[in-house]
N, C-alpha and C positions, 0 to 999 in steps of 0.2 A: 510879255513875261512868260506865256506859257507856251510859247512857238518851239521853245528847245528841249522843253520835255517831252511835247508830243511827237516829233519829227525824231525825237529817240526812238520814244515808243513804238514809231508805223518801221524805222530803220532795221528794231528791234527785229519787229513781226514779219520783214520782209527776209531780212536775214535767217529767220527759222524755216519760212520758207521754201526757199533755196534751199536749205541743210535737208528737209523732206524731198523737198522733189530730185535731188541730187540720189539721197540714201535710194529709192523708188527705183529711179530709173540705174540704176546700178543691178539692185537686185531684178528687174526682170531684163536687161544685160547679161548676167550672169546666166538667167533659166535660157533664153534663146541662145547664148554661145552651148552650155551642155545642149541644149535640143539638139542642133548643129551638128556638136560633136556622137552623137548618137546618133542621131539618121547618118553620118557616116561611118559610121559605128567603130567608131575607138572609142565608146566607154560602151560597158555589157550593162545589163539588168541590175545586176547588184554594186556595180560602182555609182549606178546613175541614184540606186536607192540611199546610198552611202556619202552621195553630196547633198539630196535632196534633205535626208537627217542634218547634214552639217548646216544647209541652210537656214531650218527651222531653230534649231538651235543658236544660230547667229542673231536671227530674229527676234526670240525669246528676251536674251542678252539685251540687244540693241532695245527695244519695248521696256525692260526694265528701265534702262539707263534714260532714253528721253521723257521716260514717263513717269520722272521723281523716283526713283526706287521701285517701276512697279503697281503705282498709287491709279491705274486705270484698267477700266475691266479689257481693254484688249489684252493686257499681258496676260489676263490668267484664260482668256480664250485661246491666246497661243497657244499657254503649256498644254492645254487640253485637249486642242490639237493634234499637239505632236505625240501626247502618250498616246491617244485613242486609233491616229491613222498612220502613227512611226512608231509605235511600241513597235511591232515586229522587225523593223529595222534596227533598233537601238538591243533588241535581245540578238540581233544576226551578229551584230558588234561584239557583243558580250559572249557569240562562241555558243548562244541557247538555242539557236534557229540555225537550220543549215536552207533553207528555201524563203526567203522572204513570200514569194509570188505564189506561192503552192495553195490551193484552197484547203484548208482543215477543216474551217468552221462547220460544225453540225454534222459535213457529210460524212456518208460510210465509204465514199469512194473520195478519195482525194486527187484533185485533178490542178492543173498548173496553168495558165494561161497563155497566149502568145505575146512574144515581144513586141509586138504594137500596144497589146492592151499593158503590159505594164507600165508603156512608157507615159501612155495617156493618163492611166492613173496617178503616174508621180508628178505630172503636169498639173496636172487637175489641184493635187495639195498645194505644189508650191506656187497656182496663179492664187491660188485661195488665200494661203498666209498673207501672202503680198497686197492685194485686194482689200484686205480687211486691215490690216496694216497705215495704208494708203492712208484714207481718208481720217484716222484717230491722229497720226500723225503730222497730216499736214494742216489738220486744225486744234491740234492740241495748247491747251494753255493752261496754269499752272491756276491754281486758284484756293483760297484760303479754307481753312474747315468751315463744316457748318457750324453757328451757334444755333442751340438748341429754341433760345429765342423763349417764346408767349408756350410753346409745346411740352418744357420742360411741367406745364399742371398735369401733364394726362401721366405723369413716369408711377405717380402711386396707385392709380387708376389699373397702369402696365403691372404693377406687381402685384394688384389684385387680381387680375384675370391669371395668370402666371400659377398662381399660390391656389387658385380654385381650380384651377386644372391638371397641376400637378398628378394631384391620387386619380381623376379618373384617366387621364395618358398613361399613367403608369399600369392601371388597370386594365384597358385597351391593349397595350402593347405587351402585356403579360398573356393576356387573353387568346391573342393572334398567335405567338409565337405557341402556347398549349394546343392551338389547332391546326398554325403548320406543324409541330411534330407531331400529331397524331394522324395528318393527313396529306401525306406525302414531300412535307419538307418544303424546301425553297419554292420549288414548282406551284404550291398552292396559289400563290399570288396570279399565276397567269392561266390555270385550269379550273378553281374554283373558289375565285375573288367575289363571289354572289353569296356564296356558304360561307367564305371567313369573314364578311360584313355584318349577314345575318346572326354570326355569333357571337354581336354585341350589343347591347338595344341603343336606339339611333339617338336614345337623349346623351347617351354616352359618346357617342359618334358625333353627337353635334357642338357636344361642350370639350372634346377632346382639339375641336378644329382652331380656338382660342389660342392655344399655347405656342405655336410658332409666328400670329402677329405680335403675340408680347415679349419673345424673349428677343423677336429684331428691335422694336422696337424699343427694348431697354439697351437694349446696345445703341441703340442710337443717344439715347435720350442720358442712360446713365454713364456720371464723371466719377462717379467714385471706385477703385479700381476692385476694391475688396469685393462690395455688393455684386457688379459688374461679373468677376468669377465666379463667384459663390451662384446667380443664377445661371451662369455656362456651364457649371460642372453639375446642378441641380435637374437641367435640362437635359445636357447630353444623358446623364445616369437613366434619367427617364427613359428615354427611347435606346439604352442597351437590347432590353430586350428584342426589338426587331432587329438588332445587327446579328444577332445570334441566332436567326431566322437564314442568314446568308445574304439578308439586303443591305446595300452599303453606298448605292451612289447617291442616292438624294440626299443621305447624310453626310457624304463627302464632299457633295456640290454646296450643299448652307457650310458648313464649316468653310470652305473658300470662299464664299458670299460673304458672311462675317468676319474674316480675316482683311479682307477689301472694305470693309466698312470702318472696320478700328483701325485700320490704315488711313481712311479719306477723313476719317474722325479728327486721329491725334497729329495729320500734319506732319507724320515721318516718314523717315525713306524706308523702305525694307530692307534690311541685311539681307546680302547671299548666303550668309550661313543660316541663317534662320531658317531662310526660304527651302537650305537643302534638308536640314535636321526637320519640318515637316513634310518633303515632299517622303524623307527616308522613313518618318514614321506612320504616313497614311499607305505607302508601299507595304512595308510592314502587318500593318493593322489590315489588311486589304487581304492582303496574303493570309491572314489567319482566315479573316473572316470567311473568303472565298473556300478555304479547306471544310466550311461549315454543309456548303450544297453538296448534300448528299440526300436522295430517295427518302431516307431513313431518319434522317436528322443523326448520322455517326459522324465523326471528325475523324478526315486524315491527317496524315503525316504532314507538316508544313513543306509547301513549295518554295522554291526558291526567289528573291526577286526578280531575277532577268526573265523565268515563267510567269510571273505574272504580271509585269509588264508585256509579254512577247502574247499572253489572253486578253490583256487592255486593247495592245493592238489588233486584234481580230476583226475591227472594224475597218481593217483594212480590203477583210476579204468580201465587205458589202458592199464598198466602192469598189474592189474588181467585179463583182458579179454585174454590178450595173452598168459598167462600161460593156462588157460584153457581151451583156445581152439587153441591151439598152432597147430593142424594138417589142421586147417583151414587157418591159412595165409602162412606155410612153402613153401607150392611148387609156393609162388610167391614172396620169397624173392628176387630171381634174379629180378624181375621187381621194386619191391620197391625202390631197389636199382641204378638200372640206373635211374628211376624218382627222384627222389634225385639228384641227378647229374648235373639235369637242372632244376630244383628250381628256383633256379636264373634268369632264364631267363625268363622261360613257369610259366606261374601263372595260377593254377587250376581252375576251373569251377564248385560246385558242381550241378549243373544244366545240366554236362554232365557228368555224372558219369559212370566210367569202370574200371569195376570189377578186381581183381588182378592188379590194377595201383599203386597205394597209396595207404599204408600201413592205414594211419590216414583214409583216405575213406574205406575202405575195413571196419575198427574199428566200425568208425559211422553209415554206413549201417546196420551192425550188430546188434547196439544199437539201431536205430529206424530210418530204411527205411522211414518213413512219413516226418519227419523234418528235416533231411541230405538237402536232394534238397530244400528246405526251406533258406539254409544260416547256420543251426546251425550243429556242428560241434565238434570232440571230442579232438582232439589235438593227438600227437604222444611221445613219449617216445624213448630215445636210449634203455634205459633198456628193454622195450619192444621189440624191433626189436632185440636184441644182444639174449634176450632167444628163438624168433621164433628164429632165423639165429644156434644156436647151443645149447640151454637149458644151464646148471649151465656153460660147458664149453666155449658158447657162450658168456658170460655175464664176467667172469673171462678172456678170453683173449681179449675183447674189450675194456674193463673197464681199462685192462693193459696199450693196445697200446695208449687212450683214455691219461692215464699219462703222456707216452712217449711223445705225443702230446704237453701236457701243459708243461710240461717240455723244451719242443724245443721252445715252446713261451717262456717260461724264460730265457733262451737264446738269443735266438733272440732279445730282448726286450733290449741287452747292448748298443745299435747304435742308435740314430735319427731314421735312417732309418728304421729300423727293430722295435722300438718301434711304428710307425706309421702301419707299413703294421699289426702289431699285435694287432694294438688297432682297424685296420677296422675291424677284422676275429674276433675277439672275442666275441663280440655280439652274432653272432651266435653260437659261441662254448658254450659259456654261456645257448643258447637258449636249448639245445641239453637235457635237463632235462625233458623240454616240445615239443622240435623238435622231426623232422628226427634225422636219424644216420648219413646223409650227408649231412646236407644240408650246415654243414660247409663248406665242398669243395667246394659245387658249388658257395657260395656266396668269396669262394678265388679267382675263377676263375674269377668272374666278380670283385675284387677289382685290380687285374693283368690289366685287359682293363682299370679301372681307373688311375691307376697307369702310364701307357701309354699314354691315354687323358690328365692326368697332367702336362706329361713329352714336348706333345707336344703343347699345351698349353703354356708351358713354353720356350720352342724354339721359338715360336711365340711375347711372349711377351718381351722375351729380344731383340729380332729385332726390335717391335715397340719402345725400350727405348733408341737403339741405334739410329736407325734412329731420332727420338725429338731427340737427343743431338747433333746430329749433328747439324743439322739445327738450332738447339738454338743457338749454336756456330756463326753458319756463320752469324744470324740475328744481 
């Protein structure tokens, strides 16, 4: 009797198959015809940069569409992607950039690469899309939300930690942002993050760390829609104050975390138009906020969008730096890499800078030794470190494992539980376009200690409720 439904099922899963491995081998078809047609050179630099955009952007699409609307963390790794290492491709479109290839970032001298190296870098992105791509896809399956289940007792517990840490977050990042304006602005964060820690006391520091496993955590947990906003809009108002600091991506990276969770939550597809009305108004909000970094904490003039997406992509020019001088960071990938590792915990200093430490310092030095120790700074790239750490086949087997990854998030993602520990990490997986190559794991490992502080937290708190009830009782 059940011979016919299962023989559906495996026909099913063999026929999506085929539809993946078909899509795959199509698209890296298409990167080795452009290769081709480039080492014979009928397309130049910038036509080749102007299909590699179309391709990612095909991608993007395609990842929406087999993946329910959207409903898997590789879509939003793509977009991230492609702002991070095709902004300045998609502002050349837009008429804002006349040099894709040209280095700006940081330096005082701006210099352009050669036509190998640009070609290897737009290799490099689109084996990576495809790579990561790969594997989410040809094990993708569709699978129902989580119910909240036995976990839905800890949601009042969630809005007490929440509700008790409101005033001192709010305190904390009042406090911060009073001592980046007094002390050099944006830049404080990366030249004296020891002074702007010192100028909170640490029981406030430590009760401040509460508020972002509760407000994921009521998103996971809470169905009611009002409550629901009411501590979104409670929460984000909290931490205004540090986007008016000029910091904006770790806020920007939870905001899409969350967005992906109330997606894998309520079991919908995501609208294209939604998806554009926020990507138009984090662009937006991004753009003001970026006018914020100034020396002085003054506000310029707003920029435009295509500039700042065409500053998104300046990650571009971390991954040309690395391809071309790839014999300069190799023999301190080991070290990059255990620095990485403790991210999480040790927060840099470019004011004491050591040499072969960080990969992103190693970067900036390069670019302009005068302004590094200054505060300003170039950002890091996976795709960067994956071609120091092995060139085309460094990039190709990272990019893989890198699926495998997102993939085990979507997995993981079927439980309460495992939707929560997936929505802390993923910020920074998301970050990993314009990150380290690890700094995912180190910020796993400190969501593990939070996770424990919750737990025990939680042990504590059902004793104080048992206790009151008692004594209620006896009164």
């Amino acid at each position: 009797m059940n011979s016919l439904p299962t023989t559906g099922a495996a026909g099913a899963a063999e026929c999506t198959k085929l539809g993946a491995a078909l899509e795959v081998l199509g698209y890296l078809s298409l990167i080795a015809a452009a290769t081709l047609c480039f080492l014979i050179g009928w397309l130049t630099c910038d036509l080749a940069a102007v299909l590699t955009l179309l391709m990612l952007l095909s991608l993007i699409g395609l990842a929406w569409k087999r993946f329910d609307g959207g409903r898997h963390p590789c879509f939003f790794f793509l977009c991230m992607l492609t702002l991070f290492q095709a902004g300045r491709m998609i502002a050349y479109c837009a008429g804002s950039t006349q040099d894709i290839f040209r280095v700006t970032l940081m330096t005082s001298y701006q210099f352009g690469v050669s036509r190998d190296v640009a070609a290897s870098v737009l290799l490099s992105i689109a084996l990576s899309a495809v790579c990561i791509y790969a594997p989410c896809r040809w094990n993708y399956r569709p699978y129902p939300p989580p119910g909240s289940g036995s976990f839905a007792r800890y949601l009042p517990y969630l809005y007490f930690l929440l509700s008790l840490s409101v005033p001192v977050q709010l305190y904390k990042n009042y406090r911060y942002y009073q001592y980046a304006r007094d002390h050099g602005g944006y830049l404080v964060f990366f030249i004296d993050h020891g002074g702007l820690a010192s100028s909170i006391p640490i029981v406030v520091r430590a009760i401040s760390l509460i508020s972002l496993p509760a407000i994921v955590g009521i998103f996971v947990l809470e169905g009611r829609i009002k409550f629901l906003r009411t501590a979104a809009a409670v929460y984000f108002l909290v931490t205004s104050p540090v986007l008016l600091t000029g910091a904006r991506g770790a806020i920007f990276s939870l905001i899409l975390s969350l967005w992906y969770l109330s997606k894998v939550k309520s079991g919908k597809r995501m609208h294209l138009y939604a998806l554009g009305l926020v990507g138009a108004g984090l662009v937006l909000v991004g753009t003001w906020i970026g006018s914020l970094r100034d020396e002085k904490g003054e506000s310029y003039a707003l920029g435009g969008p295509a500039e700042f997406i065409a500053d998104q992509g300046a990650s571009l020019n971390v991954t040309e730096v690395a391809v071309a001088y790839r014999q300069r960071f190799t023999p301190h990938i080991v070290s990059y890499l255990a620095s990485e590792l403790q991210a999480a915990f040790v927060v840099s200093d470019q004011t004491k800078y050591v040499a072969g430490k960080r990969f992103a310092d190693d970067v900036a030095m390069f670019l302009n030794p005068v302004t590094y120790p200054l505060g300003f700074g170039s950002g890091s790239a996976y795709v960067a470190e994956a071609y120091v750490l092995g060139g085309f086949w460094g990039v190709t087997l990272i990019s893989g494992l890198l699926g495998i990854l997102l993939h085990g998030l979507h997995l993981f993602a079927r439980s309460a539980l495992g939707l929560f520990l997936v929505a802390m990490i993923l910020p920074d997986v998301l970050w990993m376009a314009r990150g380290a190559l690890l700094d995912w794991a180190s910020a796993s490992i400190r969501v593990g200690v939070s996770l424990v502080l919750l737990l025990m937290g939680w042990w504590l708190y059902r004793t104080i409720s048992r206790i009151s009830g008692v004594l209620w009782q006896s009164n």
